[in-house]
N, C-alpha and C positions, 0 to 999 in steps of 0.2 A: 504494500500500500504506500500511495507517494505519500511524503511527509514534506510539508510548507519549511520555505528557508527562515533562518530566523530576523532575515531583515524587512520580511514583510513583502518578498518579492515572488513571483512563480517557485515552483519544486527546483530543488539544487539538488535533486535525486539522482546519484552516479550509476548509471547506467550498468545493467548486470555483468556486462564484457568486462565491467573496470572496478570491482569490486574487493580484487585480491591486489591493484595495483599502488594502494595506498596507504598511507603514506610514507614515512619513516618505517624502519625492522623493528618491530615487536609495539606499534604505535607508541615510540616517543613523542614527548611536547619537548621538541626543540632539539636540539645536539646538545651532549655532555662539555663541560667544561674538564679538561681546555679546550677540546677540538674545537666547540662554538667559536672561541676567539681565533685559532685559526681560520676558521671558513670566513667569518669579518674579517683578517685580513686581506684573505683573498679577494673578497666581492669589492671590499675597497679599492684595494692596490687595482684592477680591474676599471670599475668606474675614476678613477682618479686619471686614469693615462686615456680613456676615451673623452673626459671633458677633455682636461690640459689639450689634447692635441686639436680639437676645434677652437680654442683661443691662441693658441700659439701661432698656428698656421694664418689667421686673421692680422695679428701682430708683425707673423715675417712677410706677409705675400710682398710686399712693394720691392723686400730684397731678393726675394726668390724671382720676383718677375726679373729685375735686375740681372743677376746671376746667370739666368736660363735665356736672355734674350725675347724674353715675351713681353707681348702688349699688358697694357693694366687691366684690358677688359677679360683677353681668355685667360690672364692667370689666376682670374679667379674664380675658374675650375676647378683649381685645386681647394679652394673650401666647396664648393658646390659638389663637384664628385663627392665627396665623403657627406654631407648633408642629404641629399638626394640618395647614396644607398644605404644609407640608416632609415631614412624614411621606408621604404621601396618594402624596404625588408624584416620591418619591426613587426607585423602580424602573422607573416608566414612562418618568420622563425621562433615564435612564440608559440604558436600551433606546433613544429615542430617539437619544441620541448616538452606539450604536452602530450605528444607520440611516444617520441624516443626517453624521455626524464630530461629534468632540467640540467644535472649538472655535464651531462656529454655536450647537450650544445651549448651552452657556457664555454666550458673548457674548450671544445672545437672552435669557438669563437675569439677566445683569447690568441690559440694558435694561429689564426687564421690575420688578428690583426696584429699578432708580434710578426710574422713573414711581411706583411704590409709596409709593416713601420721599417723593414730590415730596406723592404724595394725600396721607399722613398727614401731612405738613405742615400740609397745607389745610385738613382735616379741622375739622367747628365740632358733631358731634353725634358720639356712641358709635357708630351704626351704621355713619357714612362711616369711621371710623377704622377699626374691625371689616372695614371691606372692605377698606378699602387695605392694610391688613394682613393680608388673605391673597394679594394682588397679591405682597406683597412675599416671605410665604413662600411660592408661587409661581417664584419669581426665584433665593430661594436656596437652596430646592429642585434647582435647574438646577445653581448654584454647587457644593451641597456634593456632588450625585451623579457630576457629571463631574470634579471637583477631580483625586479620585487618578490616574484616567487622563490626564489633561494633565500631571500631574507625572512619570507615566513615560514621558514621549514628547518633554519639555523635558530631565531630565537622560541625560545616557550611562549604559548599567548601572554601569560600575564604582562611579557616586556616587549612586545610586536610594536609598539607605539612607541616607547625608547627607541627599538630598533629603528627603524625608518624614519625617525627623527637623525640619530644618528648619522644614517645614509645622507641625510640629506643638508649634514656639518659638513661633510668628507668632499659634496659636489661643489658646496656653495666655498671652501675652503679651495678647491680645486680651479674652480671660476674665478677667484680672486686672486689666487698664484698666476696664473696663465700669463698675463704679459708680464712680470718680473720676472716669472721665471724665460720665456722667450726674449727678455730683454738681455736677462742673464746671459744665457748663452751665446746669443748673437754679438756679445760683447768680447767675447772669449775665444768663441769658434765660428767659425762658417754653419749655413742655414740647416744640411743636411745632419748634421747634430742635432740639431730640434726632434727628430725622429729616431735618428741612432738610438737616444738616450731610453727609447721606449726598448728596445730589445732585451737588454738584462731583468729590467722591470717586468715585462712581459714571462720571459721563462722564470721569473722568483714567482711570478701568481698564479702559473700552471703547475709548478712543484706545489705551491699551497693547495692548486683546486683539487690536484687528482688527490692527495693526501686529505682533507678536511671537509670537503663540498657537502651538505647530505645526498644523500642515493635514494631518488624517486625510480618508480618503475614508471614507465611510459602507458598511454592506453592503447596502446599498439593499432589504431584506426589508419585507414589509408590517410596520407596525405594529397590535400588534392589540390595538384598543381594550376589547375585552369583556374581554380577560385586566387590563386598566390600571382599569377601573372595578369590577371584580372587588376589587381590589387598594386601590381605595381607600374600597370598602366593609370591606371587610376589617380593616385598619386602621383606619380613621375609627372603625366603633365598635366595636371591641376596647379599644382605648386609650380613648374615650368612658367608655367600660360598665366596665373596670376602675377610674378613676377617679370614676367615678360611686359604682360602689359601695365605694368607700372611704371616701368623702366623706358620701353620703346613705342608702345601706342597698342592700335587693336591689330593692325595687320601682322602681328609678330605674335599677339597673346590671344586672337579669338582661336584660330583654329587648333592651339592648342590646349586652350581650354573645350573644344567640342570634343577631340579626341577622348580628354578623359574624362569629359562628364559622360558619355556614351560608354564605356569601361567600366564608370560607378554602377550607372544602368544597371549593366548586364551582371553587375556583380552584387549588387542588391537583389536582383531578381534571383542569383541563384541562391545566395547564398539563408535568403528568409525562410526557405522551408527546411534548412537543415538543423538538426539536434545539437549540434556543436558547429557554426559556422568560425569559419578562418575569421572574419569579422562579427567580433562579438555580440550580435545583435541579442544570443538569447540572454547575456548578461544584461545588455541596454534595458531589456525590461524591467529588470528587477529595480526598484522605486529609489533608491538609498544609491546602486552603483552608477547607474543615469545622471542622476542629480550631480553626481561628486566628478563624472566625466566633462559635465557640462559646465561646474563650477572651474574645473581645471582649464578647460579649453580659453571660457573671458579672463581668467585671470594673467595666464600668459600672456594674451592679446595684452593686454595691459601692461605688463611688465615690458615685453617686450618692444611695445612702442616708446613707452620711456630710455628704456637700453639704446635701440637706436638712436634713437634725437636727441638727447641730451648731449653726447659729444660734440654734433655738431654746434652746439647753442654754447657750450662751454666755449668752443673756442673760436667761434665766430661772431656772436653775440658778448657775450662776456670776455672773449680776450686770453683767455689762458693759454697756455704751452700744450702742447701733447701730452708731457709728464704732469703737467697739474692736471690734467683731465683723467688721465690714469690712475692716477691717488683720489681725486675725486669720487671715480665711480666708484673705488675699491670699498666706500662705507658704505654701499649699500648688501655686498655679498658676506661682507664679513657681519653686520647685522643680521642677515640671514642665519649664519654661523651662529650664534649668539642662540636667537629665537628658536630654530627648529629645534636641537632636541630636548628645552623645556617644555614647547608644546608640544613634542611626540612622547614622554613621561604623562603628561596631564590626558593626550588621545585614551593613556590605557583607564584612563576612572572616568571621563565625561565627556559629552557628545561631542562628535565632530562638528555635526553642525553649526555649533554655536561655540566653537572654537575656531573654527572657519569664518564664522560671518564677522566676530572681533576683529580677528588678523586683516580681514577684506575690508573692515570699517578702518584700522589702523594707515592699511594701504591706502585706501582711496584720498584718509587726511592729508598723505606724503607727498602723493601724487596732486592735489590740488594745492599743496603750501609749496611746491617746487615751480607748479605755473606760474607761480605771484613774484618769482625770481626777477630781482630788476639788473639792468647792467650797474656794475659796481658794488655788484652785492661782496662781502666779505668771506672768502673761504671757508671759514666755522658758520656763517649763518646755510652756506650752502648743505656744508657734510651732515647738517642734524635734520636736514630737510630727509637728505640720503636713506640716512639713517634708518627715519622713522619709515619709511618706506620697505626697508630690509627687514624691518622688527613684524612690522606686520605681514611680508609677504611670507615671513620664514614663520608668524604663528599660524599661518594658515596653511602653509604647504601641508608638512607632518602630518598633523590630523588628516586632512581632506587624503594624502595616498594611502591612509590604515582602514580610511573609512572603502577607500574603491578595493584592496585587498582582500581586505576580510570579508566583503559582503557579496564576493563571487562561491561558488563551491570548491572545494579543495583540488579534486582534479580538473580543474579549468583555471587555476592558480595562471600559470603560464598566459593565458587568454589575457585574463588581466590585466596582468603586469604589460603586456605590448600595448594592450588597449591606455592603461595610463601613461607609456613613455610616445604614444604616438597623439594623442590628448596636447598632451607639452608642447610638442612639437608642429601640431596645428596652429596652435594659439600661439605660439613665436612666429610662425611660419606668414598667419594672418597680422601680427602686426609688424612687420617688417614690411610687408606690402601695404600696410594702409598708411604706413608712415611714409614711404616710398611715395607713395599718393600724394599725400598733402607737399612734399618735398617739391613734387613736377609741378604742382600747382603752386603751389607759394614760396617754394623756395622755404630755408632754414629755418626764417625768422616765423612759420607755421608751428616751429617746439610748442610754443604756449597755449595752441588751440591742444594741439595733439595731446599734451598732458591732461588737459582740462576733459579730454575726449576720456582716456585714458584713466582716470578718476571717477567719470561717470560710468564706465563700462567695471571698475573694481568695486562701485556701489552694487550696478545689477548682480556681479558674482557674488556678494555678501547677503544678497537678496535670495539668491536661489541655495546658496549654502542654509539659510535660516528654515529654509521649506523641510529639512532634512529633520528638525526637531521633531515633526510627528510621526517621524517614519522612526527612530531610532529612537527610544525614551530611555536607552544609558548606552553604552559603550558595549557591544558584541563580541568577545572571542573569535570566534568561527562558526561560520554557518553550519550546518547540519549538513551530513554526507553519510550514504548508506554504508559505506567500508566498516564490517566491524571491526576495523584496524584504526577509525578516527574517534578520536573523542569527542564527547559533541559538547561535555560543557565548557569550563572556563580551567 
């Protein structure tokens, strides 16, 4: 008999084919210490060198164009390749993990972008660079979609809210290194260093994964490739075609945006009657994981149109150096640092909800006290603007990924997890281009609208985060799952 999930959403009943495949050997809550702390630091060391290397690469392109004799416009390919095959490939290899278990494609993916990082070393032309840089977002591609699920199956519930608070010190710490440490280097050595550096790192997190990771069994289902390449036409040029046309007009960005809206089509249609779609629709249903996808998606927008445009306004509006605009932004991720793991401690006793809609009331304050920025504002009155922005976006990350975690079923953990790293990446995605937008239209001195925009879209997120209190009246464990290998209470 089916039994109701405990977030108030349709049946999270595991399917009788997958009933002996979970979770942990003899149903543990969580890994034994020490191992736990080694499997943390593997998924760290892991997500640490996948952010780093999207900031670094941003930091050196102008040298790298340099060096390699390319234009400014195609060398930055080389962020694009690695952007574009993270997207492409965050749902299919999420479905894969929960095929095969999460920690083979993890670890496959570490491999996959320690080789990457070895090619862009080596690399003596733009195109070999451009490839090995989609090897590598490829790899962490693998890294960011199975992430969430390896961390709920490393810590015990009672600390799944620490955990992913945690997670989310180690990115926001990682985000804030990126140009020091890119500046670092390029001080010292030449560009292809920037990546060398990932290779020792890379095989010290593969010695940690195969040794520490937990060991899921897979649900051994076909995987199905037409819904995966559906998907990364889909993406591929939606994301294409909206930046396109923000960048060059419609003759460059309609048709490829028809391409992949015809692709979604066809991949919506197939994918709705299935039991377990590559694209998580049968999660979307359930009331509490919806909600916390969609709270995730505006709140990026938001951040992300800030991250954009303020550089420019710092030092075209305001006046600043390149290095004061770099220490500038650096208080808003290191706030983050701060914020998330005491709200992923408070995720494990009270609602997400309304630990979300704080942090989103905090943000929206930052973001509308940063538009009231005049020229000649003073460094400290800018950084506390920063600040407060980091404080609230990082009270509300934590919560809001414990809440999209937990509230899927145990074996569709994997599902998840891609569904919330490709969420993020929407809503960066969408305000990079809408800030792009205002950019062709008005030019720089647009920052002020765009924050103000920007503040009104992190109130709507704080609005739909608050909808979440009647669905959730305390903090969830885990859902209910028919394995009698799960526990189902706390």
């Amino acid at each position: 008999m089916s039994r109701p999930g405990r977030q108030g959403g349709p049946s999270s009943e595991v399917p009788a084919a997958d009933t002996d495949a979970w979770p942990l050997a003899g149903g543990q809550d969580g890994l034994p210490i020490p191992r736990r702390y080694w499997s943390v630091a593997a998924i760290w060391l892991a997500m640490a060198m996948s952010v780093l290397d999207g900031a670094i690469a941003n930091v050196a392109l102008p040298t790298i164009a340099a060096d390699l004799g390319a234009s400014a416009a195609s060398s930055i390919w080389v962020v694009n390749a690695y952007q574009l095959a993270i997207t492409v490939t965050l749902l299919p290899l999420a479905a894969l993990g929960d095929r095969l278990g999460y920690r083979r494609v993890y670890i496959a993916g570490l491999m996959i972008f320690t080789l990457g990082s070895l090619g862009c070393a080596l690399a003596h032309t733009l195109p070999q660079l451009t490839t090995a840089r989609v090897f590598q977002g490829l790899g962490a591609g693998a890294i960011m979609s199975i992430n969430a699920a390896l961390v709920r199956f490393t810590y015990p519930k009672r600390l799944l809210g620490r955990g992913i608070g945690l997670n989310a010190l180690v990115i926001s710490m990682a985000a804030a290194a990126g140009p020091t440490v890119a500046a670092g280097i390029l001080a010292h050595a030449s560009w292809p260093w920037l990546f060398a550096v990932n290779v020792p790192i890379g095989l010290l997190a593969i010695v940690l994964g195969v040794r520490a990771l937990p060991r899921t069994v897979g649900s051994s289902r076909p995987f199905d490739g037409v819904s995966a390449l559906l998907n990364a036409l889909a993406f591929g040029f939606l994301i294409l075609g909206a930046e396109s046309l923000a960048r060059e007009g419609l003759a460059s960005g309609l048709w490829k945006l028809a391409v992949g809206a015809v692709a979604a089509a066809l991949l919506v249609r197939r994918e709705l009657s299935r039991d377990t779609p590559l694209v998580p629709f049968d999660l979307m249903r359930i009331p509490v994981f919806g909600l916390s996808i969609a709270t995730s998606i505006v709140s990026f927008t938001a951040q992300m149109m800030a991250f954009v445009s303020l550089p420019f306004y710092f030092q075209t509006v305001l006046g600043r150096s390149a290095v004061e605009t770099g220490l500038l932004m650096t208080a808003w991720p290191l706030a983050v640092g701060v914020a998330a793991p005491l709200a992923g401690r408070l995720a494990d006793r009270h609602r997400a909800g309304m630990l979300g809609g704080i942090g989103l009331g905090v943000f929206a304050a930052g973001l509308a006290a940063l538009s009231l920025v005049k020229p000649g504002a003073a460094d400290l009155d800018i950084v506390w603007r920063m600040a407060l922005c980091g404080l609230g976006f990082g009270f509300f990350q934590a919560p809001n990924n414990r809440a999209m975690v937990t509230s899927a079923p145990l074996h569709r953990s994997g599902a998840a997890g891609g569904a919330l790293a490709t969420a993020r990446l929407l809503g960066q995605t969408a305000g990079a281009v809408t800030t792009a937008a205002f950019f062709h239209l008005a030019g720089t001195t647009a920052t002020t609208v765009i924050l103000a925009l920007a503040a009104g879209l992190a109130l709507v997120a704080a609005g739909v985060s608050l909808l979440r209190l009647k669905l959730a009246p305390r903090p969830r464990p885990e859902p209910l799952d028919r394995s009698p290998d799960v526990a189902a209470g706390p």
